[in-house]
C-alpha atoms as one frame of an Amber mdcrd trajectory, in Angstrom:
protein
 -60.533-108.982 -39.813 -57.371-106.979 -40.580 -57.553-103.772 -42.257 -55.429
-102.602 -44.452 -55.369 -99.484 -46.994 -53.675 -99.239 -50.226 -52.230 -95.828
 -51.471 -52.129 -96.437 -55.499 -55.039 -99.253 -55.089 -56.105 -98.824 -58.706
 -52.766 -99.066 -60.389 -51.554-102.305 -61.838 -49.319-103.303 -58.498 -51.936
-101.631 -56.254 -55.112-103.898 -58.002 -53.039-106.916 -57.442 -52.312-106.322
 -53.647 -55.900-105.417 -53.132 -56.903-108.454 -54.253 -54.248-110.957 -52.630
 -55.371-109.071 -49.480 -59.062-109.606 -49.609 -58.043-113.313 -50.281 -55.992
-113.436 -47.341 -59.369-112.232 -45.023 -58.690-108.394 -45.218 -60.778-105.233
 -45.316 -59.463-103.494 -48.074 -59.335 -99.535 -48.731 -57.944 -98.585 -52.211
 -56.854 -94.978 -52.469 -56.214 -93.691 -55.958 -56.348 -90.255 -57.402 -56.324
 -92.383 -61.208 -53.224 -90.236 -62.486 -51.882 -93.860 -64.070 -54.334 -96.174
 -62.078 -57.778 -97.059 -63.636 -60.791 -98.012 -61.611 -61.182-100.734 -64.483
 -58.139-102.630 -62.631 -60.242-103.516 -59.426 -64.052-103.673 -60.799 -63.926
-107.277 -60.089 -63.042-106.672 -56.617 -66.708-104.959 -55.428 -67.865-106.809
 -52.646 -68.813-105.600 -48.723 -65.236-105.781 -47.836 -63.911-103.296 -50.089
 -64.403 -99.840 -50.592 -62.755 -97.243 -53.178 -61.336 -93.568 -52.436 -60.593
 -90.998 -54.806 -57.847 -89.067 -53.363 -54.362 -87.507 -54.071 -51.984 -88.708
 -51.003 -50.025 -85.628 -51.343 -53.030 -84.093 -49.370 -54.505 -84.717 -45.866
 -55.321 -88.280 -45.726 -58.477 -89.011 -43.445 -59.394 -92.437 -42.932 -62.211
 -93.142 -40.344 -61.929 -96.510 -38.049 -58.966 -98.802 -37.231 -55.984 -99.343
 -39.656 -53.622-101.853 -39.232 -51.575-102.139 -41.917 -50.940 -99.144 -44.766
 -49.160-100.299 -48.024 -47.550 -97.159 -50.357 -47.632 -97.918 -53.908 -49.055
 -94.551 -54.951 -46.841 -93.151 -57.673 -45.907 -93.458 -61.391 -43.934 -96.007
 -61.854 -43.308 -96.498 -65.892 -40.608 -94.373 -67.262 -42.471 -92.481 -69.833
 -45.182 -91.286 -66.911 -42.705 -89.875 -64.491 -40.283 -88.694 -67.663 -44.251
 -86.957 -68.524 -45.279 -86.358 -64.855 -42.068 -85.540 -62.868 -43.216 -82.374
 -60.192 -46.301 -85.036 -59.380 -43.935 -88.016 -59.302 -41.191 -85.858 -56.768
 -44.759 -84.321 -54.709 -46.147 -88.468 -54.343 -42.415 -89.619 -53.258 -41.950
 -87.063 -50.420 -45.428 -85.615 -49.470 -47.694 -88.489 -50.373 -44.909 -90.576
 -47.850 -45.017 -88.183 -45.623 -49.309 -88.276 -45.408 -48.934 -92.002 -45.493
 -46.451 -92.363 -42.621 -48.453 -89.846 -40.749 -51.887 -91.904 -41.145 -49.681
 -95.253 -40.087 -48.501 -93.536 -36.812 -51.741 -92.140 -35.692 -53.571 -95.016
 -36.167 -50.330 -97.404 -35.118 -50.420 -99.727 -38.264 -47.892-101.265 -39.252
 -46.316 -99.540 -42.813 -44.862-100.760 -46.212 -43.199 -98.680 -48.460 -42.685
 -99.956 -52.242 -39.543 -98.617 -52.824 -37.734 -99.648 -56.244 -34.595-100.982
 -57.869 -34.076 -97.099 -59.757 -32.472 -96.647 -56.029 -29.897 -98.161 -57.039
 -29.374 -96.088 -60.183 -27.091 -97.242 -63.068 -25.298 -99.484 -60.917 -21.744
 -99.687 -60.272 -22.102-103.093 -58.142 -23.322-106.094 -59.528 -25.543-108.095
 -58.729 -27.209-105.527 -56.275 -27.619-106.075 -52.808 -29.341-104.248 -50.227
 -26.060-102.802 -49.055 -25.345-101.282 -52.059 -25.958 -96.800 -51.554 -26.310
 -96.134 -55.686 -24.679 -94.552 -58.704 -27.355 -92.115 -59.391 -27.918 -88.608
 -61.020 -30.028 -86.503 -58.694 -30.102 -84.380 -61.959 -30.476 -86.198 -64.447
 -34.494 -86.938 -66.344 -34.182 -90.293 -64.544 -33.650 -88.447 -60.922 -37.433
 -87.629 -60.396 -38.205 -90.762 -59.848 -35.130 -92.022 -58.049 -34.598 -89.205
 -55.690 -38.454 -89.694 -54.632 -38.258 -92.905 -54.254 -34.441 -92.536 -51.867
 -36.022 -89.541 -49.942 -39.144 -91.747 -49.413 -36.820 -94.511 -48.168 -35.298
 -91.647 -45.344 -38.448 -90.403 -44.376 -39.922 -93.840 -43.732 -36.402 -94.864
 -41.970 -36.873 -91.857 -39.797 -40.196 -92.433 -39.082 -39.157 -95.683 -37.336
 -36.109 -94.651 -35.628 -37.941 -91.507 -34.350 -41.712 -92.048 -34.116 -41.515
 -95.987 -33.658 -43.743 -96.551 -36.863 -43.419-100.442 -37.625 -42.193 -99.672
 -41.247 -40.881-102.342 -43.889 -39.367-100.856 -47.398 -39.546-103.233 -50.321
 -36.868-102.880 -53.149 -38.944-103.899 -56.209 -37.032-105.101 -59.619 -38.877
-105.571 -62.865 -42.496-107.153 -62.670 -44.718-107.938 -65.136 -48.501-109.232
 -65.419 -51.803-108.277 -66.593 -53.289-105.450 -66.008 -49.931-103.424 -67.177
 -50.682-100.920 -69.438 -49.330-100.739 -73.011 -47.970 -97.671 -72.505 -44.267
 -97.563 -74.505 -41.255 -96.851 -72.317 -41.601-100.089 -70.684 -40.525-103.482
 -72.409 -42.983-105.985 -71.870 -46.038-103.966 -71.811 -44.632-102.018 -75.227
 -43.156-105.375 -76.933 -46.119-107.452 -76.308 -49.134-105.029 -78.319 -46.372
-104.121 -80.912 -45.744-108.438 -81.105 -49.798-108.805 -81.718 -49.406-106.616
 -84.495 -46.472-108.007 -86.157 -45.307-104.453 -86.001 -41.813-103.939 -85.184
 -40.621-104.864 -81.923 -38.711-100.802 -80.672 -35.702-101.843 -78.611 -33.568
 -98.884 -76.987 -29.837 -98.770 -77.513 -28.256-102.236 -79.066 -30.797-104.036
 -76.635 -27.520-105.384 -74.577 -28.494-103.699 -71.492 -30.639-106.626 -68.948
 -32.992-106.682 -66.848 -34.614-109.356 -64.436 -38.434-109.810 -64.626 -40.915
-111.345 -61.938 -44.066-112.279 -62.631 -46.504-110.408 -60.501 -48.226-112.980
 -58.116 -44.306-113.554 -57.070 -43.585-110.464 -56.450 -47.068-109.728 -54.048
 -46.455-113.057 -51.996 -42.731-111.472 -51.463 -44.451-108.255 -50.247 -46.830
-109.846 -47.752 -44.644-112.179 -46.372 -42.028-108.421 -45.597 -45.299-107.246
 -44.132 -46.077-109.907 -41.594 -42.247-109.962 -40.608 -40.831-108.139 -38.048
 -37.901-106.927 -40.724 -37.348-103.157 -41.077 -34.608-102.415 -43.415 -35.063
-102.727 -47.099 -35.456-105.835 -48.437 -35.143-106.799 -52.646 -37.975-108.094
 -53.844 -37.482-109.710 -57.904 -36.671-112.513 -60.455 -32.366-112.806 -60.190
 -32.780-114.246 -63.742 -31.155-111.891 -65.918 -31.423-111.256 -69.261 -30.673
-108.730 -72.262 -33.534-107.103 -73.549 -32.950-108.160 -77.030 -32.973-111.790
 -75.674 -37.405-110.641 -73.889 -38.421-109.183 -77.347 -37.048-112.071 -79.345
 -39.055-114.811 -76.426 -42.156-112.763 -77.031 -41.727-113.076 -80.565 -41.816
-116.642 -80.186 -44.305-116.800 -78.161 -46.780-115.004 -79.647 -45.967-116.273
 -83.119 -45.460-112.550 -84.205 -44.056-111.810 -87.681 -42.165-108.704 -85.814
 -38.847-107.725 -86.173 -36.768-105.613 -84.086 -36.293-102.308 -84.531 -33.180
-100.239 -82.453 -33.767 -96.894 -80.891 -31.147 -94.441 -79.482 -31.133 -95.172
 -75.920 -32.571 -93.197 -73.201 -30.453 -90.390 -70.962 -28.963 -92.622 -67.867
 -30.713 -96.150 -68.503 -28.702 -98.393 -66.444 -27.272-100.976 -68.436 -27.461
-104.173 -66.166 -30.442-104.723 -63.299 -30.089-107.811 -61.388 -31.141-108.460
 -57.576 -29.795-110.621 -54.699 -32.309-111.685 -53.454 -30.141-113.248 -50.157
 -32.223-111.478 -47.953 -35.147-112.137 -49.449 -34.615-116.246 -48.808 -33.009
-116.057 -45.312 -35.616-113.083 -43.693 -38.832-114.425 -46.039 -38.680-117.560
 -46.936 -39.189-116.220 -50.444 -38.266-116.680 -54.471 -40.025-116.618 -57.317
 -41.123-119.783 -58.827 -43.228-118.661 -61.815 -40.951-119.105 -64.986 -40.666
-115.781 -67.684 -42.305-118.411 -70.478 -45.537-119.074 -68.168 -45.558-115.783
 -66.756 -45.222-114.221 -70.135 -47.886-116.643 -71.760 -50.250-115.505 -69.049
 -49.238-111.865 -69.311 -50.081-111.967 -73.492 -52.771-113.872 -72.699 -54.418
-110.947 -70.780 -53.412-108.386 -73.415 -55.232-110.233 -76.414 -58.111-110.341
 -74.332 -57.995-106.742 -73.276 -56.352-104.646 -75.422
């Protein structure tokens, strides 16, 4: 029985990997200090083959007993957390990668780090391929997160070259699913509570700028299938269907029935105004693209917030 751990286990991405793991025949050790994660997200996963840890990865990580694969996700992730959490978002990017990478090559596991599209920054290339270095602000509000997130890349690329670590880097775009927290900032998981309501629908800028959104059991079958590969460099991992996001408020509108209308606010300080992956890589290396549709991924996606929230 592989075993695996899971730095950001109780976060939405985190819950979902634990669980697609323990399906796949995995032990499965979630690590979570519950900054933005919430032990609420993997309740439903108690059984004899997993097993919680309350921890902050930017300390000492101890794990007793064989690892064989370690899978990063610890860090915030929505704008509004690292815009309201940015010295813990930079500490997670570069020391929490650095503890991880450090458990990985003493115990020889093989390591995936969940990079992101913010890498890329506003971009100047379009779509973006793996190739592509960035048009970013190390400066700017936004650069918390994407400087963490390019230094964690480096480390981990160093750690192979170096140390030999068997390290993969995923590139993730957009997702969406349940367990996402309505936490504004963020469109679906903003748009869909504010929809249930029939309060107004708050779009930033004129709502022109797009995005590409994967529904999450897409996006976790893309990450295991980088993790069982012998692939080292990163890899993008999301839905190339672009859209604006006035066109996502106005298809949850419709699909929830919602009275809402859409209300504009200024936009925020460096918010790129187009996200779209190639996912060429992706296809040739994995085998992989999403097939779940935005309408049937949304539908589930509200389906779990009228339920939940």
């Amino acid at each position: 029985m592989p075993r695996t751990l899971v730095t950001g286990g109780a976060g939405f991405l985190g819950s979902h990997i634990c669980e697609y793991l323990l399906e796949k025949g995995h032990e499965v050790i979630a690590m979570d200090n519950l900054l933005t994660g919430a032990v609420a997200n993997i309740e439903h996963l108690q059984c004899e083959q997993f097993k919680f840890i309350k921890h902050d990865v930017t300390e000492y990580i101890y794990c007793a007993g064989p690892i064989d694969y370690v899978m990063h996700f610890a860090s915030p992730a929505s704008p509004m957390d690292y815009l309201e959490l940015p010295i813990q978002t930079l500490k997670v990017g570069a020391l929490g990668t650095h503890k991880a990478l450090g458990l990985a090559k003493e115990k020889k596991a093989v390591f995936l780090l969940a990079s992101t599209s913010e890498v890329y920054g506003d971009p100047q290339v379009h779509p973006q391929t793996e190739d592509y270095w960035g048009h970013v602000n190390p400066v700017g509000p936004r650069g918390v997160y994407d400087e963490a997130k390019r230094f964690a890349e480096a480390i981990t690329m160093a750690y192979h070259r170096f140390h030999g670590v068997d390290t993969k880097i995923v590139r993730i775009f957009n997702t969406y699913g349940p367990r996402m927290r309505p936490k504004d900032g963020r469109a679906i998981p903003a748009f869909v509570p504010q929809a249930l309501r029939n309060e107004n629908i708050t779009v930033f800028g004129d709502g022109g700028q797009t995005r590409s959104f994967c529904y999450v059991d897409d996006l976790i079958e893309g990450f295991y299938r980088l993790l069982m590969s012998d692939h080292h460099e990163p890899v993008n991992i999301g839905n190339p269907n672009e859209m604006t996001i006035k066109e996502l408020a106005e298809a949850i509108i419709r699909i929830t029935g919602s009275k809402s209308k859409i209300s504009y606010n200024p936009l925020p300080v460096d918010d790129p105004k187009v996200r779209q992956p190639d996912i060429s890589k992706a296809k040739s290396i994995l085998g992989w693209e999403p097939t779940v549709c935005l309408e049937a991924g949304l539908a589930k996606t509200i389906a779990w917030f009228e339920k939940n929230i």
